[in-house]
BASE-35428 format. One record per residue (C-alpha): z, y, x; residue number from 1. Coordinates in nm, 4 decimals, m for minus. Layout:
BEGIN
       pz       py       px resi
        Z        Y        X  NUM
...
***
This chain:
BEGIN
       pz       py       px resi
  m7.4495 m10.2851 m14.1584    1
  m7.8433 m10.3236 m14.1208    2
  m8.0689 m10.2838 m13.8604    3
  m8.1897  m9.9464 m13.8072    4
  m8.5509  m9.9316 m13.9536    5
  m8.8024  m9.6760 m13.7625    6
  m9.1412  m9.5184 m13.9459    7
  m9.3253  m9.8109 m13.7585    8
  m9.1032 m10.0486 m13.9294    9
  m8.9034 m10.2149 m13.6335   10
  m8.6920 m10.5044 m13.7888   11
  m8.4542 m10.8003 m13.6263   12
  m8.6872 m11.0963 m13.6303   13
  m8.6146 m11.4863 m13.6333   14
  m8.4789 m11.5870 m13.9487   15
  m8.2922 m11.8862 m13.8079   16
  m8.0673 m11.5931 m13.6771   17
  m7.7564 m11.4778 m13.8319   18
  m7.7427 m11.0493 m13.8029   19
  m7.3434 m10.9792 m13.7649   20
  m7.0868 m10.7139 m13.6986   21
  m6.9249 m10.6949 m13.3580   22
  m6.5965 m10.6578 m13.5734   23
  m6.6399 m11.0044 m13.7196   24
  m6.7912 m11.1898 m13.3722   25
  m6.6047 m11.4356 m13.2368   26
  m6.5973 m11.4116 m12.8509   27
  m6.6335 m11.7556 m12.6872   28
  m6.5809 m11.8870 m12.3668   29
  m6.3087 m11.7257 m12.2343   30
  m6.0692 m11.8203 m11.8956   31
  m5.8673 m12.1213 m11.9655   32
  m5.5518 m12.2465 m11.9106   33
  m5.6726 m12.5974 m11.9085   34
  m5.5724 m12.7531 m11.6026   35
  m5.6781 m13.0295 m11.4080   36
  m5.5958 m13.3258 m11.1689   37
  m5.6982 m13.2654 m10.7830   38
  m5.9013 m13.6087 m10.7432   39
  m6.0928 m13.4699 m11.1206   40
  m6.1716 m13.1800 m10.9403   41
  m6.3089 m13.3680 m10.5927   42
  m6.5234 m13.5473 m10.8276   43
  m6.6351 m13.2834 m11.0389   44
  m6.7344 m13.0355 m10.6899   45
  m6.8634 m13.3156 m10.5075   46
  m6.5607 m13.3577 m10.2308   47
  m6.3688 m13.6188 m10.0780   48
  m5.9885 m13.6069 m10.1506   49
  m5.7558 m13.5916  m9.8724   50
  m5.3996 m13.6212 m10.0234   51
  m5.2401 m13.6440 m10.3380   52
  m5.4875 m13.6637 m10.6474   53
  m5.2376 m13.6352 m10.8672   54
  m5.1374 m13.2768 m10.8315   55
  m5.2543 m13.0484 m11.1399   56
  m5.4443 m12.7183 m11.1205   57
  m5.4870 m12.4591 m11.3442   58
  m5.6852 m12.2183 m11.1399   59
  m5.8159 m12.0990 m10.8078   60
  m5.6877 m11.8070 m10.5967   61
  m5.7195 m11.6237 m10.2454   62
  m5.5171 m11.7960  m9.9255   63
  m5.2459 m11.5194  m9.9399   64
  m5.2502 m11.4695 m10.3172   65
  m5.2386 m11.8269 m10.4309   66
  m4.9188 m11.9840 m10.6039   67
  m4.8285 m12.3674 m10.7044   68
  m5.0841 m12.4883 m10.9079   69
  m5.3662 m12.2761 m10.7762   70
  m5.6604 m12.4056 m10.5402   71
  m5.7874 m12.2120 m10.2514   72
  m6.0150 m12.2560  m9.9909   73
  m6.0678 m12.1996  m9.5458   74
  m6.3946 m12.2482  m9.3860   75
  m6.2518 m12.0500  m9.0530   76
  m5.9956 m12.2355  m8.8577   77
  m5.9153 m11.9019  m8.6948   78
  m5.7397 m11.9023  m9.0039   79
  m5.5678 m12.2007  m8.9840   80
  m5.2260 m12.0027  m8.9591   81
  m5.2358 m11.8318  m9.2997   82
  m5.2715 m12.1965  m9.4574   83
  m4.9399 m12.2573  m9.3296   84
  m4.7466 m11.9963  m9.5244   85
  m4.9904 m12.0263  m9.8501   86
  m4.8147 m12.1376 m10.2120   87
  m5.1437 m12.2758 m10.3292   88
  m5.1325 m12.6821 m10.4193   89
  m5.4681 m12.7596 m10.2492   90
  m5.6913 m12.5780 m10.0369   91
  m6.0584 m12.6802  m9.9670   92
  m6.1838 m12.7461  m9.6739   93
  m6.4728 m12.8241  m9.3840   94
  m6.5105 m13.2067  m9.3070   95
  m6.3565 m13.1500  m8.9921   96
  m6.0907 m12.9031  m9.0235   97
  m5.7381 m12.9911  m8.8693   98
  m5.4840 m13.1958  m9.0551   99
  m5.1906 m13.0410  m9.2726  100
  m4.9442 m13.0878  m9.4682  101
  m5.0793 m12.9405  m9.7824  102
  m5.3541 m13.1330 m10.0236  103
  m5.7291 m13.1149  m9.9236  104
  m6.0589 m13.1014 m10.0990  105
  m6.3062 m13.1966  m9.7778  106
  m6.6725 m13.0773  m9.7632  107
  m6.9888 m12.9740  m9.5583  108
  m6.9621 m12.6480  m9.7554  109
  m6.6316 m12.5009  m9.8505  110
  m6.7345 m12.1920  m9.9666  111
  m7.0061 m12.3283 m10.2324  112
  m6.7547 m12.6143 m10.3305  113
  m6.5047 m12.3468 m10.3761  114
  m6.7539 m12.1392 m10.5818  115
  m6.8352 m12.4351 m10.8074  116
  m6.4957 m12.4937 m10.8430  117
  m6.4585 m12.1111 m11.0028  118
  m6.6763 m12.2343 m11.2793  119
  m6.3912 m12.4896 m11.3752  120
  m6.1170 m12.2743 m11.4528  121
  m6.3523 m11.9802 m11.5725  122
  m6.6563 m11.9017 m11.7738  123
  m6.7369 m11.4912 m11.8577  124
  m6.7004 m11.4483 m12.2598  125
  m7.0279 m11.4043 m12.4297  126
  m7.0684 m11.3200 m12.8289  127
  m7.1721 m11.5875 m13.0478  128
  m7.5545 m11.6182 m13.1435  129
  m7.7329 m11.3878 m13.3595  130
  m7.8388 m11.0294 m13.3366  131
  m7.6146 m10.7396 m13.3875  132
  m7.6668 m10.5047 m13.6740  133
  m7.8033 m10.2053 m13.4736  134
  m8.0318 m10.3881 m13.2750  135
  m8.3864 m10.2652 m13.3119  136
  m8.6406 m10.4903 m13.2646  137
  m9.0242 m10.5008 m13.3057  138
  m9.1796 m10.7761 m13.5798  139
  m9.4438 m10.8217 m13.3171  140
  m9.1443 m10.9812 m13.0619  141
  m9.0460 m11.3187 m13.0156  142
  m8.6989 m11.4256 m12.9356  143
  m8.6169 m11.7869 m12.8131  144
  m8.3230 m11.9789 m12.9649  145
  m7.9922 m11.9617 m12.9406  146
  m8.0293 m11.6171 m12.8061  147
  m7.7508 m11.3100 m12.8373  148
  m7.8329 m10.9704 m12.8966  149
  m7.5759 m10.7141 m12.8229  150
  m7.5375 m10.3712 m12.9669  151
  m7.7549 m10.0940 m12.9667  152
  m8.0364 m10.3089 m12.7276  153
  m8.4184 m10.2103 m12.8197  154
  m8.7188 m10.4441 m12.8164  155
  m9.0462 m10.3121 m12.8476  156
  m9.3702 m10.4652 m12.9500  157
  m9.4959 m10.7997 m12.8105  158
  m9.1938 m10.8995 m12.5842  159
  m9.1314 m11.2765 m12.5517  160
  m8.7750 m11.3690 m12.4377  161
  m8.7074 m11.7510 m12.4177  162
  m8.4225 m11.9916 m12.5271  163
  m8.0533 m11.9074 m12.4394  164
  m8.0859 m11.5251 m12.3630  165
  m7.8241 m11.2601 m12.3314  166
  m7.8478 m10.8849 m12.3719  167
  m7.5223 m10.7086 m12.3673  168
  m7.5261 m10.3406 m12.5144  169
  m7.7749 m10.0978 m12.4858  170
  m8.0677 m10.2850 m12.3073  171
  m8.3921 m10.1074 m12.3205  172
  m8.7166 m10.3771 m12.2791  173
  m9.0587 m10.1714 m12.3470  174
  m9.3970 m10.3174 m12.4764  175
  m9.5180 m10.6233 m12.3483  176
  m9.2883 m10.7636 m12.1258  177
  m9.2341 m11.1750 m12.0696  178
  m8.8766 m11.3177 m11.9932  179
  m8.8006 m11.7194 m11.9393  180
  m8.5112 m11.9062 m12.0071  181
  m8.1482 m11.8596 m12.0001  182
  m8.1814 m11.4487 m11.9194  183
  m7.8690 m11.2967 m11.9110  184
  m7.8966 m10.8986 m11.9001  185
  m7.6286 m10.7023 m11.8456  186
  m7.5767 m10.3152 m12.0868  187
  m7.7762 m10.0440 m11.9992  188
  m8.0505 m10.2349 m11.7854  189
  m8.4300 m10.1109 m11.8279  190
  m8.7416 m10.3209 m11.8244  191
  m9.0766 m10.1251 m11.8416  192
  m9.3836 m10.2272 m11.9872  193
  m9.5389 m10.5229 m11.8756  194
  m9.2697 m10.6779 m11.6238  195
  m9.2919 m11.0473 m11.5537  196
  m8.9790 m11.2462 m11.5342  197
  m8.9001 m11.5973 m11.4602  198
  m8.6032 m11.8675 m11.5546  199
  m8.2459 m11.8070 m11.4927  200
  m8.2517 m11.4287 m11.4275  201
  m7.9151 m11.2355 m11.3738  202
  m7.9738 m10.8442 m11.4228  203
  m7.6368 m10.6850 m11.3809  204
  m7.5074 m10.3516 m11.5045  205
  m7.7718 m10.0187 m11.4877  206
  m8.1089 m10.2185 m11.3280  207
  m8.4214 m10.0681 m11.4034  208
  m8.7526 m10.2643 m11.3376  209
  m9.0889 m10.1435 m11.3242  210
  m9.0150  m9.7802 m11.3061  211
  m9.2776  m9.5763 m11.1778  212
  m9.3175  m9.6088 m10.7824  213
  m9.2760  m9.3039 m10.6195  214
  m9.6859  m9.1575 m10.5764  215
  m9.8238  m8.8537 m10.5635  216
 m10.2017  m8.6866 m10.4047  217
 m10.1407  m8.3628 m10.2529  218
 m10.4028  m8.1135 m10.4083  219
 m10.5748  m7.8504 m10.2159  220
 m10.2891  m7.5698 m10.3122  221
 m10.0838  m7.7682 m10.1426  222
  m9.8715  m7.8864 m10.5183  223
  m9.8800  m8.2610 m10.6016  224
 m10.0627  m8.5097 m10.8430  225
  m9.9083  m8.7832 m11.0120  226
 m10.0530  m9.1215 m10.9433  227
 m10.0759  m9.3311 m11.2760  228
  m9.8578  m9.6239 m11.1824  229
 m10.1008  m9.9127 m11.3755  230
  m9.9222 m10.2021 m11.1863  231
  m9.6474 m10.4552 m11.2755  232
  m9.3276 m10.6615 m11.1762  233
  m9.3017 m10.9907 m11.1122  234
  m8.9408 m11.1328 m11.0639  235
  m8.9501 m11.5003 m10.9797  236
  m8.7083 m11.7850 m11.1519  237
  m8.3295 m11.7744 m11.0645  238
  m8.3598 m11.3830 m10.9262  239
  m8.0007 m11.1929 m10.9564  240
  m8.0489 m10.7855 m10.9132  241
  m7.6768 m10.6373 m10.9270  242
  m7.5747 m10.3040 m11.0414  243
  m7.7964  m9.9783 m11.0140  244
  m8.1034 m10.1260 m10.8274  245
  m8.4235 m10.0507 m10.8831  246
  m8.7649 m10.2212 m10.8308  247
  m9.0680 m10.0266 m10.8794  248
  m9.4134 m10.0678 m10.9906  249
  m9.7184  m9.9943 m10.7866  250
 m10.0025  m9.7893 m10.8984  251
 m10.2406 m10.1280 m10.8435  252
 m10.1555 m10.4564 m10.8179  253
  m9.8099 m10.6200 m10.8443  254
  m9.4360 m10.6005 m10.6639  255
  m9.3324 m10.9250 m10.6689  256
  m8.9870 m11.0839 m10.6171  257
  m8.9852 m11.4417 m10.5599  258
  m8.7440 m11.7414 m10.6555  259
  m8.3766 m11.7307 m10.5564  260
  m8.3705 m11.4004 m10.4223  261
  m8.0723 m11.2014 m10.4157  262
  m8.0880 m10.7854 m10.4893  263
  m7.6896 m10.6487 m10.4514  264
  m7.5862 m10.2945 m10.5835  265
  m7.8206 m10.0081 m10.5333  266
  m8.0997 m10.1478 m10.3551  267
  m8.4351  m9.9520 m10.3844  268
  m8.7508 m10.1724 m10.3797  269
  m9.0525  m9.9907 m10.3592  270
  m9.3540  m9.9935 m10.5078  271
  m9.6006 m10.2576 m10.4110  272
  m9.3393 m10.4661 m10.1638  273
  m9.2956 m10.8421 m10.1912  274
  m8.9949 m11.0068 m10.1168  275
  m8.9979 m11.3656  m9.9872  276
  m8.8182 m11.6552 m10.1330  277
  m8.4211 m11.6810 m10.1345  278
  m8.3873 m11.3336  m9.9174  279
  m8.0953 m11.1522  m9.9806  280
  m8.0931 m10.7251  m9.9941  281
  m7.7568 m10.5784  m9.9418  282
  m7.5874 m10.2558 m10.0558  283
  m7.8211  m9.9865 m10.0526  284
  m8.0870 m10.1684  m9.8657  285
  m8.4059  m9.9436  m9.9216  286
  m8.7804 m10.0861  m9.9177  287
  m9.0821  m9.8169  m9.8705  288
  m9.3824  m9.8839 m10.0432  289
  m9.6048 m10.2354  m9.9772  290
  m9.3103 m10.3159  m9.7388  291
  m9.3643 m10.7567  m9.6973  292
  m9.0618 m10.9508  m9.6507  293
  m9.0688 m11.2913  m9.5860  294
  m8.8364 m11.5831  m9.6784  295
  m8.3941 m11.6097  m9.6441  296
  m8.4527 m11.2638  m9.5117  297
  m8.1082 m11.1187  m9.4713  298
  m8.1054 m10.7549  m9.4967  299
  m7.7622 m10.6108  m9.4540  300
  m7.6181 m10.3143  m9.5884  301
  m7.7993  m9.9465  m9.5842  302
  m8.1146 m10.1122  m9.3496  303
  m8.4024  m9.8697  m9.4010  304
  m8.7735 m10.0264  m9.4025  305
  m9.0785  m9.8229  m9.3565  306
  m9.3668  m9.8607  m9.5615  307
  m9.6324 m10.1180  m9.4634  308
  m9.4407 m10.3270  m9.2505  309
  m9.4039 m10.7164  m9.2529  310
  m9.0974 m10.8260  m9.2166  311
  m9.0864 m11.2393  m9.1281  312
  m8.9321 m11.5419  m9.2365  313
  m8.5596 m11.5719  m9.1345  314
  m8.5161 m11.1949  m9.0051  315
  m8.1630 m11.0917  m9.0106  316
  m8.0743 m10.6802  m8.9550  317
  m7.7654 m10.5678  m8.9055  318
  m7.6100 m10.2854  m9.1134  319
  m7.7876  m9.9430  m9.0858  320
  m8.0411 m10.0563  m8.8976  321
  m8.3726  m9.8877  m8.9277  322
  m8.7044 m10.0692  m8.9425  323
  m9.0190  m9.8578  m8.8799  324
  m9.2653 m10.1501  m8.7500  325
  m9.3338 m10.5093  m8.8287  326
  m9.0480 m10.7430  m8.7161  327
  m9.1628 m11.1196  m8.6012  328
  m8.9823 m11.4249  m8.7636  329
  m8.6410 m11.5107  m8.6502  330
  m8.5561 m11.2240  m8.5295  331
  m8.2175 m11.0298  m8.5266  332
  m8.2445 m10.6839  m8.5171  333
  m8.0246 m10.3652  m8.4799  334
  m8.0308 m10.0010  m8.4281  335
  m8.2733  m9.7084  m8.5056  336
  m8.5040  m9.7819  m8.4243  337
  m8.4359 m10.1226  m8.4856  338
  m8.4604 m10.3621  m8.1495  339
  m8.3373 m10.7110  m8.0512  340
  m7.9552 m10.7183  m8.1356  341
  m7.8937 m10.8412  m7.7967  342
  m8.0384 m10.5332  m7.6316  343
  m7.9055 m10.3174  m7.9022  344
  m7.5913 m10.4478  m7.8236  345
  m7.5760 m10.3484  m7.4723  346
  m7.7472 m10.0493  m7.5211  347
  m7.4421  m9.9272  m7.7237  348
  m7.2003 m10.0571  m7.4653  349
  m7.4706  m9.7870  m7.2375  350
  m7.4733  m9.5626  m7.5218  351
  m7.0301  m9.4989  m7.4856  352
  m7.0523  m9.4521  m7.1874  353
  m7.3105  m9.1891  m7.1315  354
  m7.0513  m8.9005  m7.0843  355
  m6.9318  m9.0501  m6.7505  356
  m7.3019  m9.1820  m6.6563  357
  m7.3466  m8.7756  m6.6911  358
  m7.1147  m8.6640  m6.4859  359
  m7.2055  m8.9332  m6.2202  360
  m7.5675  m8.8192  m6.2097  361
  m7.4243  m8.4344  m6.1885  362
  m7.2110  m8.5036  m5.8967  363
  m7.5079  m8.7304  m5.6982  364
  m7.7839  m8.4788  m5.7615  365
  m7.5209  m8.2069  m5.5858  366
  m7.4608  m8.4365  m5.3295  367
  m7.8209  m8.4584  m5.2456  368
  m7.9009  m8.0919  m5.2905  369
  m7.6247  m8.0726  m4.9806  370
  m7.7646  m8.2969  m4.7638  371
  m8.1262  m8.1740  m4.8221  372
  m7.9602  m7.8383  m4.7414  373
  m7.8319  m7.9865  m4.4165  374
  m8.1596  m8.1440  m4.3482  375
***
């Protein structure tokens, strides 16, 4: 099979790379059945070993799904009682969790160390180098080394894409965009023209970035004017945007997403906003336009932010709340619109009982019409 050639001749390019079939790719790195000792595994995850070193694992599992052989972990010692009736050969735990019966991994961080130890047992299968036959690409593009091009993906004129890159099926990149190291992109994601983006970039299933920001001038009939959308995006080194989000251009300037932030599934970012360093957006967070978040912002599912407002460092809002004004630093927030948790908290507490406050306030202002009636 060869590439598909267009009437601007669009050819794979790198001749170090080998153009292959699917039907003849070998698929590498898949889940193994390797398995491991416990005191291998404390070394390789960075945790001290509190039992019997010897015991072999071949995997990891939930508390309650776990059976001999598997590794699990509890950060929560409200917990503690489901460890008791687990299967699992060793669990991983905080430094200071109780003592049991059952093997322990012990760390500061039992979720990360339990994360790490995922990576073990697991790595997500990936086709071997080259570019696949129906891949269209531009002569004018540049593709680092060891890279993988999946079916059907389309790279148009002057993209650079460093060393170690992965495009599953059906990726669309347009004219002119830059990409760093060790990208790994997902089938049917869509970068637009231009778009910056750094090292160690995860773009999961369906992402679009730089689509047009939402702009229009109302005319004088009262119909609307599309504003050119000249901007860019910037998305900072080790970035992960899940499934179906979206970050928009701006029709000057830049939106920018800085290192180690996290997007999750169907997050809107709007055109213009910045998002500080290591901040996390939630399920269907959405960002108005030139919306400034700062750093390990943690936005929580469905939160609403209007345009224009600054959001600071180490912000946490619940889910649903809605944000119309700028929230200081440190703040937790709540509600629509959105106010000190604490206040929003007893507010709702308020807010149930309303009803009887109601009927209260019914039965006093009678009262007093009485007695003014005596009076």
């Amino acid at each position: 099979m060869v590439a598909e050639v267009w009437n601007d001749p669009l050819t794979p390019v790198s001749p170090s790379y080998s153009i292959f079939c699917f039907s003849d790719a070998i698929l590498l790195n898949l889940s193994t059945s390797e398995r491991m000792r416990l005191c291998e595994i404390a070394e390789r995850i960075n945790c001290s070993l509190d039992g019997d070193g010897s015991i072999e694992i071949d995997g990891v599992a939930t508390v309650e799904e776990a059976v001999a052989g598997k590794l699990t972990f509890l950060s929560n010692t409200k917990y503690l009682g489901k460890l008791k009736h687990t299967k699992a050969s060793a669990v991983i735990v905080s430094n200071d969790f109780p003592s049991s019966l059952i093997s322990k991994l012990r760390t500061d961080n039992p979720y990360l160390a339990f994360a790490r130890s995922i990576d073990l047992f697991f790595s997500p299968p990936l086709p071997r180098p080259g570019i696949h036959a129906t891949a269209v690409i531009s002569k004018s593009a540049y593709i680092g080394r060891n890279s993988r091009i999946g079916p059907y993906c389309f790279i148009d004129e002057d993209v650079v894409i460093g060393d170690q890159a992965v495009l599953h099926s059906h990726v669309v990149i347009y004219r002119g965009v830059e990409i760093g190291n060790h990208f790994y992109c997902h089938s049917h994601v869509n970068i637009r023209e231009f778009t910056r983006i750094g090292h160690r970039v995860i773009l999961q299933n369906g992402v679009t970035l730089g689509a047009d920001g939402f702009g229009f001038a109302k005319r004088d009939d009262q119909s609307y004017e599309k504003i050119t959308q000249s901007g860019h995006v910037v998305i900072g080194d080790d970035v992960e945007v899940q499934a179906g989000a979206t970050v928009d251009r701006a029709a000057i300037g830049e939106t920018r997403i800085e290192k180690g932030v996290k997007i999750d599934n169907l997050v809107q970012v709007g055109h213009g906003s910045k998002v500080g360093e290591n901040t996390l957006l939630c399920s269907q967070v959405g960002l108005a336009g030139s919306t400034n978040v700062g750093k390990n912002v943690i936005l929580t599912g469905q939160v609403g932010v209007a345009g224009h407002c600054e959001i600071g460092d180490n912000v946490i809002a619940t889910a649903q709340s809605g944000i119309p004004s700028d929230v200081p630093a440190g703040m937790m927030v709540s509600g629509y619109p959105a106010i000190e948790n604490k206040n929003w908290l007893k507010s709702s507490v308020i807010f149930a009982k309303l009803p009887e406050l109601h009927k209260t306030i019914l039965r006093i202002q009678k009262d007093l019409a009485e007695l003014k009636k005596r009076d």
